[in-house]
C-alpha positions in Angstrom: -3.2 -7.3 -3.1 -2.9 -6.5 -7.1 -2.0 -9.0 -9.5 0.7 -9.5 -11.6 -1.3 -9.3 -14.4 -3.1 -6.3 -13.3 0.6 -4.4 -12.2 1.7 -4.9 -16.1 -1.7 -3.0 -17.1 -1.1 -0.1 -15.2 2.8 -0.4 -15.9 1.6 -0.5 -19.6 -0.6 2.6 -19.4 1.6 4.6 -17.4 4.1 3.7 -20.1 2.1 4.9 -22.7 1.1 8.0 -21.2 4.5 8.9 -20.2 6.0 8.7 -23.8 3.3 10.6 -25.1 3.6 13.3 -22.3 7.9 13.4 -22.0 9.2 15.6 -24.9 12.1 13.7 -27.3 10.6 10.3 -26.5 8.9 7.8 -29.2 4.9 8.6 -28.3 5.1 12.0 -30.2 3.7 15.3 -29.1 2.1 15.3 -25.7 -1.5 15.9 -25.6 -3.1 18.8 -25.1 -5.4 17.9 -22.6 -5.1 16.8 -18.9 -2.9 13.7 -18.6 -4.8 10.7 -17.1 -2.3 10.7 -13.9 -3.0 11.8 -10.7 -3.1 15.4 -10.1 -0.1 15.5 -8.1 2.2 13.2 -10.7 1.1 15.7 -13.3 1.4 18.7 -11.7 5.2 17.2 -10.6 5.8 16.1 -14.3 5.4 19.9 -15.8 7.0 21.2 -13.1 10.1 19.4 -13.9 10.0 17.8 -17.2 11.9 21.3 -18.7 14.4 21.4 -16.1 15.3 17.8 -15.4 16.3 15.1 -18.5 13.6 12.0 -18.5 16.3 10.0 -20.0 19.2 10.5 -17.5 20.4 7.4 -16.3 21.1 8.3 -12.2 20.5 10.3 -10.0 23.5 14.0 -8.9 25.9 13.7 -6.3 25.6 15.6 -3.6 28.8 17.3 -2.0 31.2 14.9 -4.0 29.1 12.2 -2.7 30.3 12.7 0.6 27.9 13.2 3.0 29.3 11.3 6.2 29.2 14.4 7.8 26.2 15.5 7.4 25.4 12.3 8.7 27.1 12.4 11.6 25.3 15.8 12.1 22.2 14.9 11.5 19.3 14.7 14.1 18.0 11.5 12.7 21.1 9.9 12.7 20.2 8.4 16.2 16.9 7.1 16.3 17.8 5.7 12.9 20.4 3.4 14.0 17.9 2.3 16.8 15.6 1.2 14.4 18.5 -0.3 12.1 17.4 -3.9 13.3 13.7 -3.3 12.4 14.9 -1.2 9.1 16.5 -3.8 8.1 14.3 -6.6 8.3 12.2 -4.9 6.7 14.0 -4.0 3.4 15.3 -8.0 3.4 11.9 -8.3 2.3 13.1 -7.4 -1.1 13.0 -3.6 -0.4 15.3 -0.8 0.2 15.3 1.6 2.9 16.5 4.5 2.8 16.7 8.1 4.8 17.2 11.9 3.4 17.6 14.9 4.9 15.5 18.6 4.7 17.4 18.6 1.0 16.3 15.4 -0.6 20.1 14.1 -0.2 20.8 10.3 1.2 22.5 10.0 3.9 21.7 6.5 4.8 20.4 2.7 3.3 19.9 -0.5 4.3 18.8 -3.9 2.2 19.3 -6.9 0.7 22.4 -7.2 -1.4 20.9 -7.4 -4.7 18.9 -4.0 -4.2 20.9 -2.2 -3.1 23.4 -3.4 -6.1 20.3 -2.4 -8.3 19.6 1.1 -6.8 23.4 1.9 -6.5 22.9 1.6 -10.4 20.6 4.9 -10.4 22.7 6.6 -7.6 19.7 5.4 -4.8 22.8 5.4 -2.3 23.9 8.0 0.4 25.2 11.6 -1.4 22.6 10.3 -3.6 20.3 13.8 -4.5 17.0 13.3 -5.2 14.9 16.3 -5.3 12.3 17.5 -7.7 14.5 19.8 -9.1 17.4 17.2 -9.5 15.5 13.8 -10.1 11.8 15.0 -10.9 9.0 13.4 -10.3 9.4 10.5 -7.6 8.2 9.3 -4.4 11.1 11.3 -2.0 10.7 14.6 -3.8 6.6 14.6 -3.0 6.9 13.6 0.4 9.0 16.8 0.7 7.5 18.9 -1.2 3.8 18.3 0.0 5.0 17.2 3.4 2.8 13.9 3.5 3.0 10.0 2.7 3.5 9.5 -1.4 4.0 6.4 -3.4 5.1 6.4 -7.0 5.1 3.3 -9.3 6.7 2.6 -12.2 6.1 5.0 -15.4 5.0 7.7 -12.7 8.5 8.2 -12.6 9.5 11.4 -14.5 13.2 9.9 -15.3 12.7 6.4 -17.4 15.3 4.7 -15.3 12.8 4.4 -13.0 10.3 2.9 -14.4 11.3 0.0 -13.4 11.0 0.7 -9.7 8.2 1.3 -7.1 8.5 4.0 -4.0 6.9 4.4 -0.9 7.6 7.6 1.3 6.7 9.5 4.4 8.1 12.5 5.3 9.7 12.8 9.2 9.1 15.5 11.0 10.9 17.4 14.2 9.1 18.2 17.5 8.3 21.5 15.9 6.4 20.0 13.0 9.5 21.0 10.3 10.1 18.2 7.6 13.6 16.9 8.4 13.8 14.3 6.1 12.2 11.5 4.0 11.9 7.6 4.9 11.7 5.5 2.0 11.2 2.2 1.1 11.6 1.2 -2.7 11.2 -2.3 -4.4 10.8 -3.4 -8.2 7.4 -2.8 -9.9 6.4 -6.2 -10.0 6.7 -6.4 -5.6 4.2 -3.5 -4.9 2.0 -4.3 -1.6 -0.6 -2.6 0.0 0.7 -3.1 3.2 4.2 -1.0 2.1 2.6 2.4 2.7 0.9 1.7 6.3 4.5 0.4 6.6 6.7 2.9 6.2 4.4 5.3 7.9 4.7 3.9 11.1 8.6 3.2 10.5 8.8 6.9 10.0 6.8 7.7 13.3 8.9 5.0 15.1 11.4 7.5 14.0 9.9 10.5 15.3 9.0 9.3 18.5 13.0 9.0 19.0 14.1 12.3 18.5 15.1 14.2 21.2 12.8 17.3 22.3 15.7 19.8 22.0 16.6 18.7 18.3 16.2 21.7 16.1 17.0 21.4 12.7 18.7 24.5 10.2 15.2 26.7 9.6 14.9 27.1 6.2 16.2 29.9 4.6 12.5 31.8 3.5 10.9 30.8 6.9 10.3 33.9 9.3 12.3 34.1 12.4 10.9 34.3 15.4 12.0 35.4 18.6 12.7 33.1 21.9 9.4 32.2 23.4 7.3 32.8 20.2 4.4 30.6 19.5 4.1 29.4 15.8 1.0 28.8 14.8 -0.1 27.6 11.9 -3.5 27.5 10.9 -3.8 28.2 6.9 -4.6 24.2 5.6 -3.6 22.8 8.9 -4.4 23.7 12.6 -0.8 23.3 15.0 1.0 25.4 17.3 3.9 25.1 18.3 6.9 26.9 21.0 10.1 26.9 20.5 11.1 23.1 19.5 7.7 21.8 22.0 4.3 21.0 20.0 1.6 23.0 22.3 -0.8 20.0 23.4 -3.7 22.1 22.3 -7.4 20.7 21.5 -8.9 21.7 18.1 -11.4 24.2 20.5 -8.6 26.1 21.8 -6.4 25.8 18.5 -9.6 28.0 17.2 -9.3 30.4 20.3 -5.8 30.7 19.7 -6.7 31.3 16.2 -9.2 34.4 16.4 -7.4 35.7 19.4 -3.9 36.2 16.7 -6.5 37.9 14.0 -7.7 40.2 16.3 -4.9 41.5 18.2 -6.8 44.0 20.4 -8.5 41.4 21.9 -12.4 40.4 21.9 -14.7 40.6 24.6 -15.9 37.6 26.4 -19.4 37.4 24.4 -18.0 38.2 21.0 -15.1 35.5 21.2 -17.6 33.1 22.6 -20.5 34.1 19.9 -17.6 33.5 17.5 -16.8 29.9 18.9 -20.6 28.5 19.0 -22.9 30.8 17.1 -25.7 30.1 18.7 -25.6 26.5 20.2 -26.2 26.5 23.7 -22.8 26.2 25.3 -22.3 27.1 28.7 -20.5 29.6 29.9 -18.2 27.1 32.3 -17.2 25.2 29.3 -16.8 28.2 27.4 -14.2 29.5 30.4 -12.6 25.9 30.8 -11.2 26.4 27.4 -9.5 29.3 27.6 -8.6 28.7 30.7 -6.8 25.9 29.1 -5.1 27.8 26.6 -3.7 30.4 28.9 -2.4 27.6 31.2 -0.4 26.3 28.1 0.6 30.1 27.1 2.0 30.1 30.6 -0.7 32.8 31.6 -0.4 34.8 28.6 -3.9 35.4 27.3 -5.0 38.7 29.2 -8.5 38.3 30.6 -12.0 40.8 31.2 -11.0 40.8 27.5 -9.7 37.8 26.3 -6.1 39.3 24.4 -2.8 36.9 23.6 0.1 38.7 25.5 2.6 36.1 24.0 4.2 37.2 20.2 2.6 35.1 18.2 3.8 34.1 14.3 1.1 32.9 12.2 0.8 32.5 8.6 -2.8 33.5 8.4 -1.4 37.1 9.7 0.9 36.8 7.3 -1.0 36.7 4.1 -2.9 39.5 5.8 0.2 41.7 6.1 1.6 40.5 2.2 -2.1 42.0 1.2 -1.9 45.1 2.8 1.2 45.7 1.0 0.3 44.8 -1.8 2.4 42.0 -2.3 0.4 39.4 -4.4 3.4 36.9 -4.6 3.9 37.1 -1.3 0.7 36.1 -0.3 0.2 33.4 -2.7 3.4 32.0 -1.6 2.2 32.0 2.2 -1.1 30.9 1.7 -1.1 27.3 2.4 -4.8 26.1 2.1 -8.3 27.2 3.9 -8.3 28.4 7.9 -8.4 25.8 10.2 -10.0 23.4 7.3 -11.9 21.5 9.9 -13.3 24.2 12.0 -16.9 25.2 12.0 -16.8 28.0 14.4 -18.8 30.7 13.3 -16.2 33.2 13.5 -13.4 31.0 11.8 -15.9 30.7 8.8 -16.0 34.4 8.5 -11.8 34.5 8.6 -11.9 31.7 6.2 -13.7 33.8 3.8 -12.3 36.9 3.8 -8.9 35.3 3.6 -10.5 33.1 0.4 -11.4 36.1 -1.4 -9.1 38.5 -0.4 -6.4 36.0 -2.2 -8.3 34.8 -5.0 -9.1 38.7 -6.2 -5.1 39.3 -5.3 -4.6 36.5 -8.3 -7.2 37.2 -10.8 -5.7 40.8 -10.8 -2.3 39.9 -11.3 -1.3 38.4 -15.1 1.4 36.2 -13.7 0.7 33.1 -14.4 2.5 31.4 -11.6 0.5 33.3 -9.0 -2.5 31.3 -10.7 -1.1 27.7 -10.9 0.5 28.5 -7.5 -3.3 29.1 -5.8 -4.6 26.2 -7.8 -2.4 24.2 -5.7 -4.4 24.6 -3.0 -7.9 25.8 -3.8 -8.6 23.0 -6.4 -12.3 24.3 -6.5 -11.6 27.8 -7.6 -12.6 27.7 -11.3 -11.8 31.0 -12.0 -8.4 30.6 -11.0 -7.5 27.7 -13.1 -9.7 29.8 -16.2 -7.3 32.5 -15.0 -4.0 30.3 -15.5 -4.8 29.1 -18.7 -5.6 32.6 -20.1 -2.2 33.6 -19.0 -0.6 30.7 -20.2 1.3 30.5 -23.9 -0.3 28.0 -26.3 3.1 25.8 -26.4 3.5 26.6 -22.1 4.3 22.5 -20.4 2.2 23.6 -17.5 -1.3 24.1 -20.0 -2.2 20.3 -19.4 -2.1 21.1 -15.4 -4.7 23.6 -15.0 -6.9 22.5 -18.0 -6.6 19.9 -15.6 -7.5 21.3 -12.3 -10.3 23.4 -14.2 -12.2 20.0 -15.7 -11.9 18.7 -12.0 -13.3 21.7 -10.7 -16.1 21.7 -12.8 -16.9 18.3 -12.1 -16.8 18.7 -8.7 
């Protein structure tokens, strides 16, 4: 567990490093180069830092602040209040918990009297908004936008009224895998644990095991739309598929079946899909038909056999950078492309899809001069030096987000 001592020295070099970094404040000019920070508190800082003032004092209101409604609405408005008890035992702790919806507005908190007289000081209270784009840099607005656990202490904070405060997050997700809201628990600097983060994770997947199977939260307003009895499947930085609001229970084998079969549309003959699952390895040919026998069971029969074809309409964002490509539509496919194919696969022919998707993007940004295609990609191929050489070329001399990819290129190269 850290020390006092040793949670003033990082408090005192975050300190120092945000009033050099924040614009108006006493450090001075930022510097130039990459702020000693973690990537994603940097990359969150000149995101935000022209948009949203370090030096506000509280967090917007939401709908007038009234958001008992949206409450009552809200899918995790249920297994919330079953977990109340545990909730708030927790926060007596000296923390306070608190829920957000898809937006980053609260609609619900529990603790101790005193913290929640200190967060109601900074707005930390239902109708509460606390977005990137309304609060900056902070634990909730991660969580949301990455979609995975964050914590954010002290000077991390992008708004200085927060420095005085340490978050933990993780993000709650619906049977479908969409982001419905944020769990947090927050506490003073000087009371960061260890033991908050494995906390709040499992709170948060006490949470989802609790929500009904039907619940289907508003799809947000850029995702595709997909007929009744479509299988989503995404497979660009993760590897799920999912129908209608049901997870498919797939194995990471047939997740990669599922995967080639949606790239190749026509279909693939028995020896080509399996010479594209194990190369060479000597797998036999009863395994190799157990697993797709598997798959079609959980398609409901619909993967046509003699060749192996997916008969279901399938969505999947590999596809659709394929499509944005095609077109022409370098934005498009930047903004789709969420990471490497099936990261963990090492099926022959996902390796081959992984590359030509790789470098079918990365040529799509080095020939475009907008820089926010660049930074965009750098997000989520950290390695590609070219890209962040790419960014900073395009970037003015006086542009906030320099100190991010000068960043991302220094880490790239030491890599």
């Amino acid at each position: 567990m850290p020390q006092p001592a040793e949670l003033r020295a990082r408090r005192t070099v975050l300190e120092e490093e945000w009033a050099r970094w924040v614009p108006g404040s006493a450090g001075g000019a930022r510097p130039c180069g990459p702020p000693p920070v973690r990537p994603e508190v940097a990359e969150s800082w000149a995101r935000s830092v022209g948009t949203v003032d370090p030096h506000r004092d509280s967090a917007p209101v939401s709908d007038g602040g009234v958001v008992h409604p949206r409450w009552a609405r809200s899918a995790l408005r249920g297994p919330v209040t079953a977990l109340a008890d545990e909730l708030n035992a927790v926060a007596e702790a000296g923390f306070i918990a608190a829920v957000t919806d898809a937006s980053g507005t609260i609609l619900w908190t529990t603790g101790a009297r005193d913290m929640r007289r200190r967060a109601e000081r900074v707005n930390f209270a239902p109708g509460g908004r606390w977005d990137e784009q309304a609060m900056g840099t902070n634990a909730l607005s991660l969580a949301l936008r990455t979609g995975r656990p964050s914590t954010v202490f002290s000077a991390e904070h992008l708004v200085a009224a927060l420095h005085g405060w340490v978050c933990y997050c993780a993000p709650i997700r619906g049977p479908e895998g969409t982001v419905l809201g944020v769990l947090d628990l927050s506490s003073t600097w000087d009371r960061s644990h260890p033991l908050a983060m494995p906390t709040v994770r499992t709170l948060a997947s006490a949470v989802e095991a609790r929500l009904p199977t039907r619940a289907r939260p508003p799809r947000p307003a850029r995702a595709p739309r997909a007929a009744a009895g479509t299988v989503l499947l995404t497979c660009l930085g993760a590897a799920r598929a999912t129908r209608g609001a049901r997870p498919l229970a797939l194995r990471p084998r047939q997740i990669e079946i599922l995967t080639l079969l949606a790239l190749e549309p026509r279909g693939l003959p028995p020896q080509r899909l399996r010479a594209a699952l194990y190369g060479d390895r000597p797998v036999g040919a009863s395994t190799f038909k157990a697993e797709v026998s598997h798959l079609r069971r959980a398609l409901g029969g619909q993967v046509a056999l003699r060749t192996y074809a997916l008969t279901a309409p399938v969505a999947c964002d590999a596809l659709d950078v394929l499509r944005a490509l095609e077109a022409g539509d370098a934005a498009e496919a930047v903004r789709r492309y969420g990471g490497p194919l099936l990261p963990h696969s090492e099926a022959p022919g996902v390796l081959a899809w992984r590359a030509h998707l790789e470098v079918a993007v990365r040529e799509a940004v080095l020939a475009d001069d907008r820089p926010e295609l660049a930074l965009r990609y750098g997000e989520v191929a950290p390695h590609e030096v070219e890209a962040h050489e790419h960014a900073l070329r395009l970037l003015a001399p006086g542009d906030r987000r320099r100190p991010v990819a000068a960043g991302r290129l220094s880490a790239a190269l030491r890599a």
